[in-house]
KOLVEX-521890 format. One record per residue (C-alpha): x, y, z. Coordinates in nm, 3 decimals. Layout:
BEGIN
REC:u:v:w
REC:X:Y:Z
...
END
This chain:
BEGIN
REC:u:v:w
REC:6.678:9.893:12.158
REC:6.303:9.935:12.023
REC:6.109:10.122:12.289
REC:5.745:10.154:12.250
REC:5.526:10.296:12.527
REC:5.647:10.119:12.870
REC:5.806:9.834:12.662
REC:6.166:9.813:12.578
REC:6.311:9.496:12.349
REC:6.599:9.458:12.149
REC:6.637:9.376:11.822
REC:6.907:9.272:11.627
REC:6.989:9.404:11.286
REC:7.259:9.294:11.033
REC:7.338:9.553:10.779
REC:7.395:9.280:10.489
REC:7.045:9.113:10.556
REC:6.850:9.331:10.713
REC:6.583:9.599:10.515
REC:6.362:9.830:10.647
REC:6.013:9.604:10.613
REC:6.219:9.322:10.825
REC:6.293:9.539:11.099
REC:5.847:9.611:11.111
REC:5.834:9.267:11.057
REC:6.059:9.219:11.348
REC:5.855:9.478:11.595
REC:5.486:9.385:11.477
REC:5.622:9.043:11.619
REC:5.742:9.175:11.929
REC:5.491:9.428:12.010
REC:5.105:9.295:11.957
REC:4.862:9.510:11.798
REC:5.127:9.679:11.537
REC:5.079:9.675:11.182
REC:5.315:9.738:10.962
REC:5.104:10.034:10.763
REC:5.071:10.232:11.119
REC:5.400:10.245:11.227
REC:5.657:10.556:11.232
REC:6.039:10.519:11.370
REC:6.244:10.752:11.514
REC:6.628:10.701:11.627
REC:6.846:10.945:11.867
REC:7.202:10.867:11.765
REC:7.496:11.131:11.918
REC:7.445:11.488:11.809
REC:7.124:11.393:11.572
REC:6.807:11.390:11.727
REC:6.434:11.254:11.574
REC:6.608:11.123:11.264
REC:6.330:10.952:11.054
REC:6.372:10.553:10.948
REC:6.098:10.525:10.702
REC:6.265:10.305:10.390
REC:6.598:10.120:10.324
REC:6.769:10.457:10.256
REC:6.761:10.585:10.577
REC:6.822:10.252:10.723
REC:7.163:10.301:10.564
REC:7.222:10.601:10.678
REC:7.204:10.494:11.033
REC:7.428:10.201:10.985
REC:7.683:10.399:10.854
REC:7.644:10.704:11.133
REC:7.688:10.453:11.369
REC:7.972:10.289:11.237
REC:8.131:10.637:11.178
REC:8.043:10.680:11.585
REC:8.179:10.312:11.672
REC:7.778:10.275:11.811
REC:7.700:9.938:11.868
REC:7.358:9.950:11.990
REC:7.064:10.265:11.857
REC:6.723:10.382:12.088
REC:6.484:10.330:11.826
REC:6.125:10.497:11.910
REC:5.800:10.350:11.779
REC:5.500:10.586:11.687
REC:5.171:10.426:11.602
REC:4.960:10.573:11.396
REC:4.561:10.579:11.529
REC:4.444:10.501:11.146
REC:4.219:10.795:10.960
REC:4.192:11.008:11.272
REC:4.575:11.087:11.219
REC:4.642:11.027:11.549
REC:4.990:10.918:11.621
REC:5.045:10.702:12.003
REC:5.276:10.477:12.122
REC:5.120:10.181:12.269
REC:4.809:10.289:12.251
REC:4.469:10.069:12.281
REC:4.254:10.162:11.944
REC:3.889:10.254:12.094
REC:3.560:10.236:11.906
REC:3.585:10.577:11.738
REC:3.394:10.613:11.423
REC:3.583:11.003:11.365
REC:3.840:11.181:11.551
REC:3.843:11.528:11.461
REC:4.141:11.610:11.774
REC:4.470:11.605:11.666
REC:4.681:11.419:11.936
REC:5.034:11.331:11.942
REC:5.121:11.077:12.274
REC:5.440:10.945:12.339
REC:5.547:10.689:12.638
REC:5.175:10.584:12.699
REC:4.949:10.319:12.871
REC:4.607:10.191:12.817
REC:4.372:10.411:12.780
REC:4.013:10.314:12.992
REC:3.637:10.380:12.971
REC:3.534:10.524:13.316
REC:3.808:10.536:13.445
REC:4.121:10.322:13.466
REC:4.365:10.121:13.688
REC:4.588:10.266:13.963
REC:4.884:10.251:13.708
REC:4.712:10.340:13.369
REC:4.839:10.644:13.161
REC:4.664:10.800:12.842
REC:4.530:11.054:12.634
REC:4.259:11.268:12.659
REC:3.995:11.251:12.397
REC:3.548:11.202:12.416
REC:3.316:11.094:12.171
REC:2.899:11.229:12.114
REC:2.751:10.994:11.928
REC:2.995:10.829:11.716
REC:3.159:11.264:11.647
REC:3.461:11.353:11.810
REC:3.506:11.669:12.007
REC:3.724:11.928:11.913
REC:4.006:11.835:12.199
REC:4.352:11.915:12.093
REC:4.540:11.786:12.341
REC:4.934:11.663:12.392
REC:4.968:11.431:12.679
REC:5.273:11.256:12.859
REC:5.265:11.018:13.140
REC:4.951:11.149:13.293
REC:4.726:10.967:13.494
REC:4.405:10.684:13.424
REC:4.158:10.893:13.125
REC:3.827:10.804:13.206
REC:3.523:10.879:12.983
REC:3.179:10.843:13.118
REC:2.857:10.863:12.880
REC:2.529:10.765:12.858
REC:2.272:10.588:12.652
REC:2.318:10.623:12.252
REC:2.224:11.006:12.278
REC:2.426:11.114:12.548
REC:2.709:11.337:12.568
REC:3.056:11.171:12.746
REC:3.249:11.453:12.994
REC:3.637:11.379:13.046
REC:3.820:11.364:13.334
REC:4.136:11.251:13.458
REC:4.350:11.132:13.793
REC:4.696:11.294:13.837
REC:4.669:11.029:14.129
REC:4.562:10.716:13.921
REC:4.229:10.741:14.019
REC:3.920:10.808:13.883
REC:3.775:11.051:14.035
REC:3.344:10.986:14.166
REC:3.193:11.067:13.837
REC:2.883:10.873:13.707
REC:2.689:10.996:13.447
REC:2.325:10.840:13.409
REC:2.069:10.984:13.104
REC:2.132:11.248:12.866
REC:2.404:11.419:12.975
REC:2.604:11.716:12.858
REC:3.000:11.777:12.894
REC:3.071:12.156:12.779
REC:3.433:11.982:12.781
REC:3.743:12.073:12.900
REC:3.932:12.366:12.983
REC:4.325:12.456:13.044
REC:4.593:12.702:13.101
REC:4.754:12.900:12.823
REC:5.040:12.651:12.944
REC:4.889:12.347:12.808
REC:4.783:12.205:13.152
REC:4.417:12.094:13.196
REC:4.314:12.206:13.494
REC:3.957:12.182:13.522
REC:3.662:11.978:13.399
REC:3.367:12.121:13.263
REC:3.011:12.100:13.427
REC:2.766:11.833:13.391
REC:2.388:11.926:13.288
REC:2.174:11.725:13.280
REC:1.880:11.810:12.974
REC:1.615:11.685:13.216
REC:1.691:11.918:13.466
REC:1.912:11.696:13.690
REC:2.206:11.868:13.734
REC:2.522:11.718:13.830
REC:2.721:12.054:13.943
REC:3.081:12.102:13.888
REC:3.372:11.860:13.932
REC:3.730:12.036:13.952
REC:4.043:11.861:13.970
REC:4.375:12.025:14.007
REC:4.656:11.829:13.849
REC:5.010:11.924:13.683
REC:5.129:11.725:13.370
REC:5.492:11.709:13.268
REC:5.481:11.816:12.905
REC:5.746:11.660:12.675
REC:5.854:11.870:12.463
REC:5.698:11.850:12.083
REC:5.986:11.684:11.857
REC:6.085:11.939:11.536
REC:6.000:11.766:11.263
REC:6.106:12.052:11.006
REC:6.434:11.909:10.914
REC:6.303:11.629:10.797
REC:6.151:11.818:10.484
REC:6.486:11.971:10.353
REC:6.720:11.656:10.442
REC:7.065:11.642:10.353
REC:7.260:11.348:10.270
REC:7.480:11.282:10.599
REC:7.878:11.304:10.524
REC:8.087:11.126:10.714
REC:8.471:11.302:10.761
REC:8.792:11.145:10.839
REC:8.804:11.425:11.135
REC:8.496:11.329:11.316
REC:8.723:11.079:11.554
REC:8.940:11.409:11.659
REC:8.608:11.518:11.869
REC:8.756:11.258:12.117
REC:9.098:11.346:12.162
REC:9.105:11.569:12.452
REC:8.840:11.425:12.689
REC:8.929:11.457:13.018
REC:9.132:11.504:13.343
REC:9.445:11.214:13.350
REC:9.420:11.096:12.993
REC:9.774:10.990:12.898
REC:9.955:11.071:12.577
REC:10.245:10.796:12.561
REC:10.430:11.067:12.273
REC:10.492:11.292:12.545
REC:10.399:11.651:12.454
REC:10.442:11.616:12.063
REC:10.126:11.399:12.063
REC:9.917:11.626:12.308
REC:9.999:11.930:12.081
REC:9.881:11.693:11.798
REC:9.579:11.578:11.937
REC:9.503:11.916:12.073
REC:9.522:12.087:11.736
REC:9.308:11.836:11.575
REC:9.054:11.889:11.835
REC:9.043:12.216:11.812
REC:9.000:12.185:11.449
REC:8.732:11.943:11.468
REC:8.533:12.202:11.653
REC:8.614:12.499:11.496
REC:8.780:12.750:11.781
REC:9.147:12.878:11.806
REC:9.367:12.852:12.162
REC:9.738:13.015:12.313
REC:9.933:12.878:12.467
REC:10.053:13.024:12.831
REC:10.306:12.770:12.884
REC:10.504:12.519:12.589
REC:10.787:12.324:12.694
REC:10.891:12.004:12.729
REC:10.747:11.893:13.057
REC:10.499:12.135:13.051
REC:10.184:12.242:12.808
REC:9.872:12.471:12.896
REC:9.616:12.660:12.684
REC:9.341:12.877:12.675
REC:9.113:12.973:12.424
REC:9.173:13.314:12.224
REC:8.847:13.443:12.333
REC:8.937:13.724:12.608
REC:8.619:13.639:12.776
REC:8.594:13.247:12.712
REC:8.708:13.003:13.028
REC:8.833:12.717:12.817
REC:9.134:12.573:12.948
REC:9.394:12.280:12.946
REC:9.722:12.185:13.103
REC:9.887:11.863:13.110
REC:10.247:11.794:13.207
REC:10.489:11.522:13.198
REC:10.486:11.228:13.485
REC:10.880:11.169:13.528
REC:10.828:10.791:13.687
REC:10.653:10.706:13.334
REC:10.734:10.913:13.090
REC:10.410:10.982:12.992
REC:10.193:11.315:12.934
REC:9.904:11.321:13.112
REC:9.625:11.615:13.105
REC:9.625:11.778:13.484
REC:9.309:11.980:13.459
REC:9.053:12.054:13.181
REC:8.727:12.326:13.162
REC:8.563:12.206:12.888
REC:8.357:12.419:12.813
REC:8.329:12.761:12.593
REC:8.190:13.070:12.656
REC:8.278:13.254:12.344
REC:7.957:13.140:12.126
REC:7.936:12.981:11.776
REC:8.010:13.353:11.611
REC:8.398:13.262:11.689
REC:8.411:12.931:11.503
REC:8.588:12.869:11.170
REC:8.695:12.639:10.908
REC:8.996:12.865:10.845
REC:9.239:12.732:11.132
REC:9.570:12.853:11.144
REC:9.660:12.548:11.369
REC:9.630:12.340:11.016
REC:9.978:12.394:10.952
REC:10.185:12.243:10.727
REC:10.363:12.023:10.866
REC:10.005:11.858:10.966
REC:9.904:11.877:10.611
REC:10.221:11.705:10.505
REC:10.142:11.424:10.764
REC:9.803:11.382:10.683
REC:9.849:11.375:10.284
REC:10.157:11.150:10.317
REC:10.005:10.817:10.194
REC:9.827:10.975:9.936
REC:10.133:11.142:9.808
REC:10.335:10.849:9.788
REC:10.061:10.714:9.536
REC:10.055:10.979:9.352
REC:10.389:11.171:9.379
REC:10.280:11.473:9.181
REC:9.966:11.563:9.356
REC:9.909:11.939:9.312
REC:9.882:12.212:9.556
REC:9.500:12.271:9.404
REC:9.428:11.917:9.435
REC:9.496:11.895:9.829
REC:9.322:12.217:9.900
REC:9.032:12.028:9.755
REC:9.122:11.702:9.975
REC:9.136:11.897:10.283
REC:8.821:12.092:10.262
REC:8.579:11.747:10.150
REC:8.741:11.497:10.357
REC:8.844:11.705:10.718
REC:8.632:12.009:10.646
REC:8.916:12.266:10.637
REC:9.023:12.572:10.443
REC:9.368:12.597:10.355
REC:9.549:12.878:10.165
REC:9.731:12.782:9.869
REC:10.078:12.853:10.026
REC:10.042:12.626:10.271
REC:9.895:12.310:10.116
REC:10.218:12.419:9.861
REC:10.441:12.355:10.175
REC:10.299:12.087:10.290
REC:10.285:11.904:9.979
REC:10.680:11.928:9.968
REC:10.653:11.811:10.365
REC:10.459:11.521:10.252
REC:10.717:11.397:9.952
REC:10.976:11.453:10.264
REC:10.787:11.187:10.460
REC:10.690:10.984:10.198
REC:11.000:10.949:10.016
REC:11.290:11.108:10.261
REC:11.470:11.485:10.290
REC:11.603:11.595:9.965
REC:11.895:11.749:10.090
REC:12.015:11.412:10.277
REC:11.921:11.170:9.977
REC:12.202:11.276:9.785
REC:12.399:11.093:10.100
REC:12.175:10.769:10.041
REC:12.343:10.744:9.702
REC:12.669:10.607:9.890
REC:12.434:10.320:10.075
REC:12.243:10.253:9.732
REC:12.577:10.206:9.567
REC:12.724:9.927:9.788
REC:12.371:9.776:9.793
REC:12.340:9.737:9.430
REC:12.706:9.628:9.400
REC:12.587:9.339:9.685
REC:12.265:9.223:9.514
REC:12.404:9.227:9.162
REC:12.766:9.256:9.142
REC:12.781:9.277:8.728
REC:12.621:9.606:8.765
REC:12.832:9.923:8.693
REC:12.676:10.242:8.950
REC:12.976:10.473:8.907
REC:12.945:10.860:9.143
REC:13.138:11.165:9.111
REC:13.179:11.421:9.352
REC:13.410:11.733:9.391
REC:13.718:11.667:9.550
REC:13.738:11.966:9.727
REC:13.396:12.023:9.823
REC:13.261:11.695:9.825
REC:12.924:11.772:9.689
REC:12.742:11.608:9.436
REC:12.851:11.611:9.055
REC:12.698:11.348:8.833
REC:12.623:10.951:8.877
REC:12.623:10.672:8.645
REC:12.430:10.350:8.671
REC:12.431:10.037:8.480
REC:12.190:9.746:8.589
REC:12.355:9.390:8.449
REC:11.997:9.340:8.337
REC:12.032:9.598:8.066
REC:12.413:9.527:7.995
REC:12.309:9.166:7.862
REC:11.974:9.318:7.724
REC:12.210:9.533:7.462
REC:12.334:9.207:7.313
REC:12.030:9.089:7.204
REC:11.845:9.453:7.058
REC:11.887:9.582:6.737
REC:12.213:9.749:6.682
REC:12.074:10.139:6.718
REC:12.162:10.328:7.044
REC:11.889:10.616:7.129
REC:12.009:10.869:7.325
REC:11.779:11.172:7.519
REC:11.799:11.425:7.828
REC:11.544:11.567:8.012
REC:11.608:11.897:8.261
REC:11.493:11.790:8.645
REC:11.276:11.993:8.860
REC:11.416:11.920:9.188
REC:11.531:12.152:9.436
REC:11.880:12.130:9.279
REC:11.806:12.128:8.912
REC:12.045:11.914:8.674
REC:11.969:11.682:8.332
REC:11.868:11.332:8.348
REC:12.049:11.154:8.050
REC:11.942:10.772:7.908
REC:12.068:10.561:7.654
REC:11.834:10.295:7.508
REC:11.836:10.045:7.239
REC:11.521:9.935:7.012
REC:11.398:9.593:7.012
REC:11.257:9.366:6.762
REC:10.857:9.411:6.865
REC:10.623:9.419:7.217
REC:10.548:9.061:7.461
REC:10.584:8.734:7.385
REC:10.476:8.485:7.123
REC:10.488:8.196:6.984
REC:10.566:8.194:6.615
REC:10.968:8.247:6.491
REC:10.909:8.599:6.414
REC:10.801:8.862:6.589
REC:10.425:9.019:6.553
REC:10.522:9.316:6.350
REC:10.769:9.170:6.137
REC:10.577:8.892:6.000
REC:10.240:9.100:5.913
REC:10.491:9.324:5.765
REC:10.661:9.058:5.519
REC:10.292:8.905:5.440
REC:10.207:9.280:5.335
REC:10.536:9.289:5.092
REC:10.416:8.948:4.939
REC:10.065:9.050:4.845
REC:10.209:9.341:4.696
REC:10.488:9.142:4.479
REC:10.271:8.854:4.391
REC:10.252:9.011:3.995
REC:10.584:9.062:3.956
REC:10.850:8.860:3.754
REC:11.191:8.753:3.846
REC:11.459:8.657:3.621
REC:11.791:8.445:3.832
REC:12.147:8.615:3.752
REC:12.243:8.328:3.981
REC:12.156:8.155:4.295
REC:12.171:8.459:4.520
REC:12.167:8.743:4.264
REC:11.828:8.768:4.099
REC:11.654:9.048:3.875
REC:11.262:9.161:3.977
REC:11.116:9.299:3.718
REC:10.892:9.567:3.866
REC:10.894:9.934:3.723
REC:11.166:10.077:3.811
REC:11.366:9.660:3.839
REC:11.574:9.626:4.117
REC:11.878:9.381:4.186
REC:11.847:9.198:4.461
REC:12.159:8.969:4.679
REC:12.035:8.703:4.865
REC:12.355:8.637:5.031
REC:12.447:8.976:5.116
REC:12.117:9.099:5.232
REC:12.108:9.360:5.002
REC:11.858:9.531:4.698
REC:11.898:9.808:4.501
REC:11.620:10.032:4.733
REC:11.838:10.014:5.010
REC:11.597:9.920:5.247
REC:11.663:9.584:5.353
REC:12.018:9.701:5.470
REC:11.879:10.000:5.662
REC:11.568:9.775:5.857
REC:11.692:9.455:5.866
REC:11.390:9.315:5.726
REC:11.345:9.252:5.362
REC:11.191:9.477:5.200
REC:10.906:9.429:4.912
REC:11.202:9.347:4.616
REC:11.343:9.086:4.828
REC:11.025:8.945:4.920
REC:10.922:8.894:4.593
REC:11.316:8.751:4.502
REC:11.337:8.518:4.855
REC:10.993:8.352:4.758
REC:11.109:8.280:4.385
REC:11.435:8.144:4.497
REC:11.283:7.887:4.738
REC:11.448:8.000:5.046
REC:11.296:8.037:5.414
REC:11.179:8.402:5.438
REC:11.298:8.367:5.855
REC:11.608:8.307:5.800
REC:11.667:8.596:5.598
REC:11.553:8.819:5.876
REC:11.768:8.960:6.151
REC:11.804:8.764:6.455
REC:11.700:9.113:6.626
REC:11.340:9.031:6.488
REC:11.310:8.672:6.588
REC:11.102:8.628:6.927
REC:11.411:8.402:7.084
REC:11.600:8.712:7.090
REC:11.336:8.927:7.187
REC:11.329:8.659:7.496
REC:11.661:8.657:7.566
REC:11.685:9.102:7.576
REC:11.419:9.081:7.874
REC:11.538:8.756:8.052
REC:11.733:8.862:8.353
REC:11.595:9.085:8.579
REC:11.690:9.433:8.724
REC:11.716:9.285:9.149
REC:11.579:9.483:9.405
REC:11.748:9.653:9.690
REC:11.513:9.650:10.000
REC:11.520:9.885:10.249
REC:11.394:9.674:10.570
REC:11.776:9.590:10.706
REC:11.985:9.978:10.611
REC:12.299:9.963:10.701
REC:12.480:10.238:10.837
REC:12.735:10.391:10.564
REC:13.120:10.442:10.727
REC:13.296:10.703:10.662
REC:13.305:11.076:10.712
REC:13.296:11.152:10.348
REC:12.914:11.267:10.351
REC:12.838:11.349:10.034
REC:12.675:11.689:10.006
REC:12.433:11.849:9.753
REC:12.517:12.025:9.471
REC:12.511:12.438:9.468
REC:12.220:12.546:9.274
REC:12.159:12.871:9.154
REC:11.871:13.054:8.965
REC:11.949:13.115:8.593
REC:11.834:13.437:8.457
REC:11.544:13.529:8.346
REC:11.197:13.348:8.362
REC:11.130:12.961:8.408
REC:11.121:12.769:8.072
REC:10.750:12.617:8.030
REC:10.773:12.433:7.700
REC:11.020:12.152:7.618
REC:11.323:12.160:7.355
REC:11.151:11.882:7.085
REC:11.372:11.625:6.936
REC:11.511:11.694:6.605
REC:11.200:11.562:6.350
REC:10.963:11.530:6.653
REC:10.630:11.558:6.525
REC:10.366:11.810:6.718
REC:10.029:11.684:6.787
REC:9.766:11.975:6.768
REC:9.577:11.968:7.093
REC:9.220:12.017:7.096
REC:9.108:12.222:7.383
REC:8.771:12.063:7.562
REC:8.649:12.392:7.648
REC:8.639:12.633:7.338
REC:8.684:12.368:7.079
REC:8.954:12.558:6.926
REC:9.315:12.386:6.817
REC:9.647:12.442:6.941
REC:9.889:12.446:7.228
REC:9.629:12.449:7.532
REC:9.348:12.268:7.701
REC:9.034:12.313:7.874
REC:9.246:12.356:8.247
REC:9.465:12.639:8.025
REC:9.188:12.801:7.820
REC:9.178:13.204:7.834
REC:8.929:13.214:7.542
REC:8.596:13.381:7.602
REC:8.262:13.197:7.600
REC:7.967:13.346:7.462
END
């Protein structure tokens, strides 16, 4: 809604298509006389008032407070601007001025008349001598008809005005003289300054008494030091607790929710007097502050519903803080939830961070720690009880894919936890078609309970799929042997058994795979000799290769797939056999940091970000001193 003077129009705006000059456009359209290099906007919108729409920027920024607000429709107010006299109106009539030396500022104003005006005419005071403005500094706001009364070309105009709407009996004939006009220390004109005339025909004095309802000046300071406008994801909480018989359908969990967040959003701390079940009231800490709520349950619906509510706080802004103990953790763990199911090892730092840039809250360490671990509880279930979930996961497995071996082991007396064993059919039948190696590693967990993770895995020919018989690696591998072998000579001992001679010469056995390096029997893959023999001999080079390093087999390993076991339809496990978790105690001694490497695991020298230096830390671990 575009208001400008006593005219109010809407105008719609799409924030895809519209820019700043086609909203002008839109208003020098609807309101006659504007021009699109005299214009200055103003919008109120919730707690932010006389923001300034001047380009596309802050265009943007209003579409996005409102939709932060859910606002669907903005009070836009339009200033004109009275050319070089920088004069700003709204809705004001330009007059023949050749130089304004007043500065005026009207808002919310008529026409403005020469000797007087019409019974419902507003304006602003201002006179002209001879093409020179006087030097009236004047604010005016819905004041009566302005009229200004002059002579011939050398006369002097006097100004008056009508609180009434009526000009008062004021003619002015020859050279005439206004000494001008003069007001309270208020800002009120009160009365109007005699009229001489220069040849001796005086006029006397004309006094009006009139009172003008001064709007007050808008502060235009801010707009100098602007800051870009942040939107948080706690700005909705503002509306949580609004008022007597709002209902809470979670019964009193979700008004002590709601009422935290509130109180959060706006920075003070409450007690409670009374928190049960059917019952909830607060106050605010402040010993001398009257804020108060109490709702209580309705027992014919079920519902919570708020009883009675003083909204308002007498303890001043000195009390208020981003530091809220009512931030607890279990809050923290609710509200990180979702992103700690994306990102399961989200740090204690990181959420401290989170909390403070997206609901403006400080957190201690401690307690974004605790509700980290909350928030892996909701994300991904108790710890303590998943151990129990292993009995359901087993039968579920054994439903969806019954070639699959998930074996568990628990203490007979006890019944806790000792040590599981799975076996997807996916990877059973995978084993047939890998290279005949078995890999075998451990890794300590870091779980509430401790214990080793143990795989077993198998090597396979190469990386995806292709198209050719062997697999990537393999055949740049043999086309590297035969550029190397291409000078050599070969003598036949017979059909398989043939002599390179290469310095040291090596015997290689075509039929057995074999050559006097050893290394086709160790890879699988012939090695440089054989290359050298295979391609003098006339046989294919393929067939001579494992089947492990052939892309059909490579196919076949990855075929079948590992089935999933949804979650949507959980049965309920019988039995009273519930298996427990295991007893975990603290070893001795301090927590082991750094791994236990592999047996010929090579060490990559880290190079730290921060000092440049080499070795076993980074920029995030870096002690060294910068100079």
């Amino acid at each position: 809604m575009c208001k400008c003077g006593l005219r109010t129009v809407p105008v719609k705006c799409c924030r895809s298509f519209t820019s700043y000059m086609d909203l002008v456009d839109k208003l020098c359209f609807k309101f006659s006389g504007l021009r699109f290099d005299s214009v200055r906007l103003f919008y109120n919108l919730r707690d932010y008032d006389g923001c300034v729409l001047e380009n596309d920027d802050d265009l943007e920024v209003m579409f996005s407070l409102a939709g932060c607000y859910g606002v669907e429709v903005i009070d836009v107010t339009v200033l004109i601007s009275g050319g070089s006299n920088g004069c700003f109106g709204s809705d004001v009539v330009a007059i023949g001025v050749n130089r304004c030396e007043s500065s005026c500022l009207t808002t919310d104003v008529g026409s403005v008349g020469l000797c007087g005006g019409s019974s419902d005419s507003y304006g602003s005071i201002f006179t002209s001598s001879n093409g020179k403005g006087s030097a009236v500094s004047c604010l005016t706001t819905d004041v009566g008809s302005v009229g200004l009364c002059g002579g011939g070309s050398g006369s002097y105009g006097s100004i008056f005005t009508s609180s009434k709407g009526k000009a008062p009996g004021v003619s002015c004939l020859g050279d005439v003289a206004a000494s001008g006009v003069s007001g309270s220390s208020d800002g009120l004109c009160t009365d109007v300054g005699s009229c001489s005339s220069s040849k001796g025909k005086g006029l006397g004095v004309i006094r009006s008494e009139w009172r003008l309802d001064v709007e007050k000046e808008r502060d235009l300071l801010p707009t100098f030091c602007q800051h870009r406008d942040h939107a948080l994801l706690s700005d909705g909480w503002r509306h949580y607790i609004k008022e007597v018989n709002q209902k809470f359908e979670g019964g009193a969990v979700e008004f002590r929710d709601k009422l935290a967040k509130f109180a959060i959003f706006y920075g003070f701390d409450y007690s409670f007097a009374k928190n049960e079940k059917d019952r909830v009231t607060a106050f605010c800490k402040d010993a001398d502050c009257k804020w108060r709520v109490h709702a209580r349950l309705d027992k014919v619906s079920t519902y919570f519903y708020i009883r009675s509510f003083y909204d308002i706080h007498s303890c001043g802004a000195s009390v208020l803080t981003t530091k809220h103990s009512r931030a607890s953790s279990s809050m923290i763990g609710r509200l990180m939830s979702a992103d700690i199911r994306t990102t399961p090892q989200k740090r204690p730092v990181d959420v401290v961070s989170s909390l403070k840039g997206l609901y403006g809250v400080d957190v201690p360490y401690k307690r974004a720690w605790k509700g980290v671990e909350k928030g892996r509880s909701e994300a991904f279930g108790d710890y303590d009880a998943s151990f129990d979930e292993l009995r359901w996961y087993r039968e579920a497995v054994r439903n969806s894919d019954p070639e699959s071996v998930f074996e568990i082991e628990v203490d007979t007396e006890t019944n806790r936890f000792q040590r599981l064993f799975v076996a997807f059919s996916a990877c059973i039948s995978g084993f047939k078609h890998l290279r005949p190696l078995l890999f075998v590693d451990g890794t300590f967990l870091k779980g509430n309970f401790k214990g080793s993770l143990l795989s077993a895995s198998a090597k396979d020919g190469d990386k995806a799929k292709w198209r050719q018989v062997l697999c990537p690696t393999m055949d740049e591998a043999l086309a590297i042997a035969f550029q190397e072998s291409k000078a050599w000579e070969v003598k036949f001992s017979s059909p398989d058994v043939l002599e390179v001679l290469c310095n040291p010469s090596v015997k290689v056995d075509i039929g057995r795979h074999s050559c006097t390096c050893t290394q086709w029997q160790l890879n699988g893959v012939p090695c440089v000799h054989a290359v050298c023999a295979i391609k003098k001999s006339g046989k294919s080079l393929n067939a001579c290769v494992e089947r492990y390093f052939h892309v059909e087999c490579y196919r076949e390993a990855y075929s079948r797939p590992i089935m999933p076991v949804p979650t949507l339809w959980k049965p309920e496990v019988a039995g009273d056999a519930v298996i427990l978790p295991p007893i975990s105690r603290k070893p001795p001694g301090r927590n082991k940091k750094k791994r236990i490497r592999s047996f010929g695991e090579k060490v990559r020298a880290i190079k730290c970000a921060r000092c440049g230096k080499r070795g076993s830390h980074n920029r995030r671990s870096c002690k060294e001193a910068i100079n």
